[in-house]
N, C-alpha and C positions, 0 to 999 in steps of 0.2 A: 504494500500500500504506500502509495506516494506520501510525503508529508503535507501538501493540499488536502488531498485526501482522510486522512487523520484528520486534520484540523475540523473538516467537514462534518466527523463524524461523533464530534464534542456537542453535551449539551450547550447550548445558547437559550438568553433569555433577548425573547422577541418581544417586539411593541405592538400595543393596538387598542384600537378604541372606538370612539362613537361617531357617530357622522358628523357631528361639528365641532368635534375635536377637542370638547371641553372636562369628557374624562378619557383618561389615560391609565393603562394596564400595562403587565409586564408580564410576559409567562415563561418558565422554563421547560423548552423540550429539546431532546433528541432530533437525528434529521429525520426520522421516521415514527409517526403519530400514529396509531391507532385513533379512528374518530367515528364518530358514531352519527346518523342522521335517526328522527323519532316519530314515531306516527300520532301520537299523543293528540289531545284538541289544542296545547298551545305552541307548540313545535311543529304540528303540520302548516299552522297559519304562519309562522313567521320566518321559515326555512334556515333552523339553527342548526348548526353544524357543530356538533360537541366534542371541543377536546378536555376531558376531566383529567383531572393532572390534582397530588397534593396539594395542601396547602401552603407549604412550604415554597414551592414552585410558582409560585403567581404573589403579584401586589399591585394593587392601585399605587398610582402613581402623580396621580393628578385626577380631579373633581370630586370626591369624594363625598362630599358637602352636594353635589349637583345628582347624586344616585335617588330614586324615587324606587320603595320597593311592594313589589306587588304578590300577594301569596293568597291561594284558592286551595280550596278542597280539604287536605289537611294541614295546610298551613307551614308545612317541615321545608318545603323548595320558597326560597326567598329571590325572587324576579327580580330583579335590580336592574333599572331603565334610565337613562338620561332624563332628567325630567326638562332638559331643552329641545331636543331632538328625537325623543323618541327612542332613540335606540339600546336593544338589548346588550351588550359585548361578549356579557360574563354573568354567572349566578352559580349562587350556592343547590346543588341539584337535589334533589328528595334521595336519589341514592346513592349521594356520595355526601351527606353532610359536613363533613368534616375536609371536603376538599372545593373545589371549582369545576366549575363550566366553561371553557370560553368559548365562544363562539368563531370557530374559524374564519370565517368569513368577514371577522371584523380585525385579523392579525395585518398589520402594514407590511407585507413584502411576506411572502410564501417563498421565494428562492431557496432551493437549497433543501424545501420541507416537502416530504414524502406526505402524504396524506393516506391512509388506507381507509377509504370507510364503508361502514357496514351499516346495514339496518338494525335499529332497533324494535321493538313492540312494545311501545310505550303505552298502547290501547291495551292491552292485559300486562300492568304495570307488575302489579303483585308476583303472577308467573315469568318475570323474568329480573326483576331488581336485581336481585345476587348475581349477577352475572357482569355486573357494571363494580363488583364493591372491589375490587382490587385496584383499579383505577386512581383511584388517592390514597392508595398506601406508595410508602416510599419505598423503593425499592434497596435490598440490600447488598 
């Protein structure tokens, strides 16, 4: 492996945020993401693209103060939205509490990032949660 190459293959923490650019996020990944797309009634409307990653691996970085959050059904997924623009980036997800969401689609520059994604069944959430819980554990 070239030393390019290696370099490539280090985690980085990548930028991303909201459409008007008034919050800002950070996340740590690999060049290659497992992500998940979800049938569910709020991630079919809004076409979130899920990368869950620890907690430790992500921070806001800017707007903070500017997050509006929004929680249905049982209340444990915290929605967290620009309350200027609308837009979603990142959330605390119902199966992975203890870690992050961010929404692919809203990372500033994909170079470099392998995406693999997979469907979820977010519509029979129950029969499939456990299968997301690894996700925001750290890895050893």
């Amino acid at each position: 492996m070239s030393e390019a190459a290696a370099d490539r293959a280090e985690p980085a923490w990548r930028g991303g945020g909201c459409h008007c650019g008034g919050v800002r996020f950070e996340v740590l990944t690999g060049p290659e993401v497992l992500a998940q797309t979800c049938n569910c009634s709020i991630c079919a409307k809004t076409g979130f693209i899920h990368v869950i990653v620890p907690e430790a691996r992500f921070r806001i970085t800017r707007g903070a103060e500017r997050l509006t959050t929004y929680t249905f059904n049982t209340g444990v997924a915290r929605h967290m939205f620009c309350s200027t623009c609308g837009v979603k980036s990142f959330y605390r997800p119902r199966s992975n509490p203890d870690g992050w969401s961010v929404n692919a689609r809203c990372l500033d520059d994909t170079a470099g990032l392998t995406l693999e994604i997979e469907a979820f069944d977010g519509r029979n959430w129950e029969l499939h949660a456990d299968t997301l819980a690894h996700l925001s554990k750290e890895s050893t």
